[in-house]
VMD Tcl script that draws the C-alpha trace (Angstrom):
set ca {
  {0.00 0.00 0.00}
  {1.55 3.46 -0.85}
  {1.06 6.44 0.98}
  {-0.59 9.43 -0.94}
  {2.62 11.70 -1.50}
  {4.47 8.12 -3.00}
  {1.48 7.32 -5.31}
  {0.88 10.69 -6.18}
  {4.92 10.37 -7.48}
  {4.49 7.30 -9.44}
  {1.43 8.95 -11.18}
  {3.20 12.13 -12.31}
  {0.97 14.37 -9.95}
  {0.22 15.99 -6.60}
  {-1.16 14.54 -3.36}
  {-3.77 18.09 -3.99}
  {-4.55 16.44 -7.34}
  {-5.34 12.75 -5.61}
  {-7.46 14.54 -2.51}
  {-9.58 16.72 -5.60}
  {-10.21 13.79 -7.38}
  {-11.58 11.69 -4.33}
  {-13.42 14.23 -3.34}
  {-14.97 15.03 -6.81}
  {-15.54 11.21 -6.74}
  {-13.54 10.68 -9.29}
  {-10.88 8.41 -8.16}
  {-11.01 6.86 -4.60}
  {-7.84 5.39 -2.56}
  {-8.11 1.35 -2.22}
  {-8.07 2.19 1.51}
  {-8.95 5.36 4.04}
  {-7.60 5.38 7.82}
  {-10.67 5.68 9.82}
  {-9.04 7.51 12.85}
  {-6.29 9.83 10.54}
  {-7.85 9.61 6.89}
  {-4.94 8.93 5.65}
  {-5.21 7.50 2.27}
  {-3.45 4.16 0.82}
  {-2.79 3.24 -3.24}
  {-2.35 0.57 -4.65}
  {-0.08 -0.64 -7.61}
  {-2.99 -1.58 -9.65}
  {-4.78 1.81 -9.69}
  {-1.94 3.06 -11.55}
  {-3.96 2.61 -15.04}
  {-7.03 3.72 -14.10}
  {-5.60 7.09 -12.37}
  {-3.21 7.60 -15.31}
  {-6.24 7.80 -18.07}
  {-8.51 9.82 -15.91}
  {-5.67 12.25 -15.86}
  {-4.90 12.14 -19.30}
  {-8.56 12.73 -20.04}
  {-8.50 15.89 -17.97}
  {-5.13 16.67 -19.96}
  {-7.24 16.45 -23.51}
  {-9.89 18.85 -22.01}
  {-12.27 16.34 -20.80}
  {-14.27 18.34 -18.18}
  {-14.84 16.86 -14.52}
  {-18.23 16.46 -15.27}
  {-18.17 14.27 -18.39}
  {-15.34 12.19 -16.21}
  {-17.74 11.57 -13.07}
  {-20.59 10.65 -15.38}
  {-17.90 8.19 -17.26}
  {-16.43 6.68 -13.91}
  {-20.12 5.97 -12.37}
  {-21.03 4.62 -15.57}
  {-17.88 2.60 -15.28}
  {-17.05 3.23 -18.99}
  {-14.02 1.50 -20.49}
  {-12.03 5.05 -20.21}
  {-8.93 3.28 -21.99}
  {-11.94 3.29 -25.18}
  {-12.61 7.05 -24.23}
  {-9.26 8.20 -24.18}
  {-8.72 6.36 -27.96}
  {-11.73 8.13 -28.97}
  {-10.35 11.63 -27.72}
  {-6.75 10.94 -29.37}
  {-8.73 10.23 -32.94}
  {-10.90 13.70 -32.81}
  {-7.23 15.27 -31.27}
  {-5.39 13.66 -34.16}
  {-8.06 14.73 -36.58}
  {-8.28 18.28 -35.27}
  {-4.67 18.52 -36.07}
  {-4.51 17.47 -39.57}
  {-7.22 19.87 -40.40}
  {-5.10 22.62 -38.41}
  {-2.12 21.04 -40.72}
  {-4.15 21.88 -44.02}
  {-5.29 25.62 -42.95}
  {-1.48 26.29 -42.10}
  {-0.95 25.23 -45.09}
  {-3.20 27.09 -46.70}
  {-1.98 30.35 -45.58}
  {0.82 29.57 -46.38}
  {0.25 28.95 -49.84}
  {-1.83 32.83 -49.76}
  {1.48 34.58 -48.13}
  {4.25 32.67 -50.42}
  {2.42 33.71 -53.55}
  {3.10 30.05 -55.15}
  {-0.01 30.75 -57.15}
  {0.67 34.00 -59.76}
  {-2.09 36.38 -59.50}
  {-4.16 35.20 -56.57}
  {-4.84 37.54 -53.64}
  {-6.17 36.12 -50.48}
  {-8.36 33.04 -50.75}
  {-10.92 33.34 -47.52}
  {-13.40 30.05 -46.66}
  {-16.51 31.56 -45.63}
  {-20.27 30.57 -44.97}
  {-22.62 32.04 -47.42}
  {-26.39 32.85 -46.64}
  {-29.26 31.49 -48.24}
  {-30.25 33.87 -51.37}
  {-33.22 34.26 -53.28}
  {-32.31 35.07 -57.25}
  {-34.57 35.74 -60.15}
  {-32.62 33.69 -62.85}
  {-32.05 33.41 -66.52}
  {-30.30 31.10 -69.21}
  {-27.54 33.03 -70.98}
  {-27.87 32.37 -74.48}
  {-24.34 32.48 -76.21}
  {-21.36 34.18 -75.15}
  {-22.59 37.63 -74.58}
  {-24.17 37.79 -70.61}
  {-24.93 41.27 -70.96}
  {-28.24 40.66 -72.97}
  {-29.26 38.73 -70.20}
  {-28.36 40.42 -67.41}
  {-30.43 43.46 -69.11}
  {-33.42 41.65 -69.66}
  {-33.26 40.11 -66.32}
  {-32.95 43.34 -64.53}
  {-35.67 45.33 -66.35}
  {-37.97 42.74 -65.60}
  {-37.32 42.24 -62.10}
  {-37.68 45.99 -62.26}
  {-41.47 46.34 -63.53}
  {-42.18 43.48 -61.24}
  {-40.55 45.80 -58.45}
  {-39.12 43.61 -56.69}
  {-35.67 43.84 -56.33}
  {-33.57 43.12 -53.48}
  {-30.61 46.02 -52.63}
  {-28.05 43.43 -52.87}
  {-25.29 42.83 -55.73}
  {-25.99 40.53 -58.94}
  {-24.32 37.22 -60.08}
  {-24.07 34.70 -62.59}
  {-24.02 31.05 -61.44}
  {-21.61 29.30 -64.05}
  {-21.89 25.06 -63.87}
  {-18.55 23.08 -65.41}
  {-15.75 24.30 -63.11}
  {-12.93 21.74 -64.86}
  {-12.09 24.87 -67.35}
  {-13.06 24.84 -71.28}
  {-16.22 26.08 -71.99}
  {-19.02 25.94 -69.13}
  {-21.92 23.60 -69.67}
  {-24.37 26.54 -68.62}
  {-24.22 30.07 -67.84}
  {-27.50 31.92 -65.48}
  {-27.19 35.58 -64.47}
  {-29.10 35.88 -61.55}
  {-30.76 38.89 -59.75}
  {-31.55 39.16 -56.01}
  {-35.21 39.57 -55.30}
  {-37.29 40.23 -52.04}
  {-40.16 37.41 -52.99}
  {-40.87 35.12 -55.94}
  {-43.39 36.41 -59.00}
  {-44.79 34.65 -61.72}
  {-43.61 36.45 -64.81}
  {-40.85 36.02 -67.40}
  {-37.88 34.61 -65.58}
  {-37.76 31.42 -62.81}
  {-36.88 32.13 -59.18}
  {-34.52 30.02 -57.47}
  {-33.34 29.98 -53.50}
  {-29.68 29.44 -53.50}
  {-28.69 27.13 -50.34}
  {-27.01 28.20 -47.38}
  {-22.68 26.74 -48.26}
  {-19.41 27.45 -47.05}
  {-17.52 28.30 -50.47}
  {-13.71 29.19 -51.18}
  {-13.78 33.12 -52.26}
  {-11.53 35.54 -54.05}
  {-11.78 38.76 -54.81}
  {-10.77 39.49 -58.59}
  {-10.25 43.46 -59.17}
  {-10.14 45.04 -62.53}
  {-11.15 43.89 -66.18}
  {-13.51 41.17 -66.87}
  {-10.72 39.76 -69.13}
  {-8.59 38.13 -66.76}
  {-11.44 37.00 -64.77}
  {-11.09 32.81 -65.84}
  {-6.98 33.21 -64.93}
  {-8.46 34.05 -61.47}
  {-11.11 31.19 -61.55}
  {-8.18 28.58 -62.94}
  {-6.21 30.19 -59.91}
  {-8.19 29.80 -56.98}
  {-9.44 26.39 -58.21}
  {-5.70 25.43 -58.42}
  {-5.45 26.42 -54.43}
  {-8.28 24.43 -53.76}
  {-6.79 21.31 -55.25}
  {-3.21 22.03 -53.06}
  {-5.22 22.46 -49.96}
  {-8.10 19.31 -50.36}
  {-10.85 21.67 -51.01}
  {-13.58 19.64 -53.36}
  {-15.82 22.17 -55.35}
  {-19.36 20.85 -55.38}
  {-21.93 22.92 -57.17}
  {-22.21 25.76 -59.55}
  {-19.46 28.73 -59.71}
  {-21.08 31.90 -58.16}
  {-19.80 35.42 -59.64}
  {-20.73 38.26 -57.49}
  {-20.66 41.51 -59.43}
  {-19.65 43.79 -56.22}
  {-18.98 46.60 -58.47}
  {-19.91 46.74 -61.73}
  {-21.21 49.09 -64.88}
  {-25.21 48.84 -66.19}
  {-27.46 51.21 -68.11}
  {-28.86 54.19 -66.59}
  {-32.26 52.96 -66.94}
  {-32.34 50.18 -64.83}
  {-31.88 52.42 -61.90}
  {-29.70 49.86 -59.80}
  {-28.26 50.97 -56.42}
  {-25.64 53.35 -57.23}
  {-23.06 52.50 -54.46}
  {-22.45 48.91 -56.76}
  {-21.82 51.01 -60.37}
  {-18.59 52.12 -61.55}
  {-17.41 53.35 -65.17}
  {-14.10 52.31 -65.45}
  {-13.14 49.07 -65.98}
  {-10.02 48.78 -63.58}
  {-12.68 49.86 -60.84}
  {-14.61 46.76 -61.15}
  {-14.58 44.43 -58.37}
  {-16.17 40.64 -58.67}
  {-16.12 38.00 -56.18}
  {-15.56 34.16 -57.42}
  {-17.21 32.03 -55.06}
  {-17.14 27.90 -55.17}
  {-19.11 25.89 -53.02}
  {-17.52 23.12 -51.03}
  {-18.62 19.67 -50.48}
}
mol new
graphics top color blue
foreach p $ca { graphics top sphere $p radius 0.5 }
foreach p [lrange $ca 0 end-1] q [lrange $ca 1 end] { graphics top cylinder $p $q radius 0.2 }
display resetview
């Protein structure tokens, strides 16, 4: 039988630590002095003690480790368990650290800051871009949404499916609106995602080098794309007649901003 200060050695901890435990119920001495309360270990409680206090080590709150003990749960299973999520945690911690540093060593020619990010459900008035020219589109989709007055004060997009490069399988602009209508063009809800962004400043014309770019980051980091390409027109030029919100048009071109988002699986 060992006295507490001698067990509390061969454990790696205090005599404090051994008394808080008892008393929290959480580990009991094999034997208690009546007359002095002095408390007596044992060899064999060596195992038990050590994973209660590696539990508390991996964050495992008093609580949750009284509940386990008066359960009597296998706490050598627990602890396992606790080193996977740990072990886990960490390799996801690996890939974000990687991540940034892939943004800060500029391995990837042209692409600013790459931020993951959870995007809100949208309502969008939506409609087919027919060849390779969205601003017809766009037009008509605006003026309608316009008559129909119901336009939402928030910036317009095109959702682009076929992310693998070459030429997209389909092209929708898309329009935010405050409630659904029945009139020329379809309204869609866009889900609720957390999506790899990038902001791309300046000309349209360089706009797929950024989309190639940040989909080449997504690939070094283990980000899967799953759905449709959004392309959020942030600042952008349109017709005077369509009366937009003014704080989102510009007239130069190296004033336009646009946002490439991609959905992750």
């Amino acid at each position: 039988m060992f006295r507490i200060s001698e067990f509390a050695t061969l454990a790696g901890t205090t005599p404090k630590v051994l008394r808080d435990h008892d008393r929290a119920s959480l580990f009991r001495p094999a034997w208690v002095d009546a007359t002095t309360g002095y408390r007596g270990y044992t060899a064999s409680q060596l195992p038990a003690l050590r994973r209660i206090l590696a539990l508390r080590d991996l964050g495992v709150s008093v609580a949750d480790l009284r509940r386990l003990v008066a359960e009597q749960a296998d706490l050598a299973s627990v602890l396992e368990q606790r080193r996977v999520a740990l072990e886990q945690a960490r390799l996801e911690t690996d890939r974000r650290l990687a991540a940034v540093g892939i943004e800060l060593d500029g391995r990837i020619p042209g692409l600013a800051d790459v931020v993951v990010r959870a995007l809100r459900p949208e309502l969008v008035g939506v409609l087919d871009v027919v060849g390779e020219d969205d601003a017809p589109a766009f037009h008509a989709l605006e003026a309608a949404i316009r008559d129909a007055g119901v336009r939402a004060s928030r910036p317009p997009m095109s959702l682009v499916d076929g992310l693998g490069g070459g030429v997209a399988a389909s092209i929708q602009v898309g329009v935010p609106v405050t409630r659904p209508v029945p009139t020329a063009f379809a309204s869609v809800r866009l889900p609720a995602v957390r999506a790899a962004t990038v902001l791309h400043r300046g000309s349209y014309a360089s706009l797929d080098a950024t989309r190639r770019a940040l989909l080449e980051w997504m690939a070094s980091t283990g980000l899967v794309p799953a759905g449709s390409l959004r392309v959020l027109y942030l600042q952008f030029g349109a017709e005077a007649d369509l009366r937009l919100p003014s704080r989102y048009l510009v007239d130069r071109a190296a004033d336009l901003v646009t946002e490439l988002q991609v959905p992750l699986s």
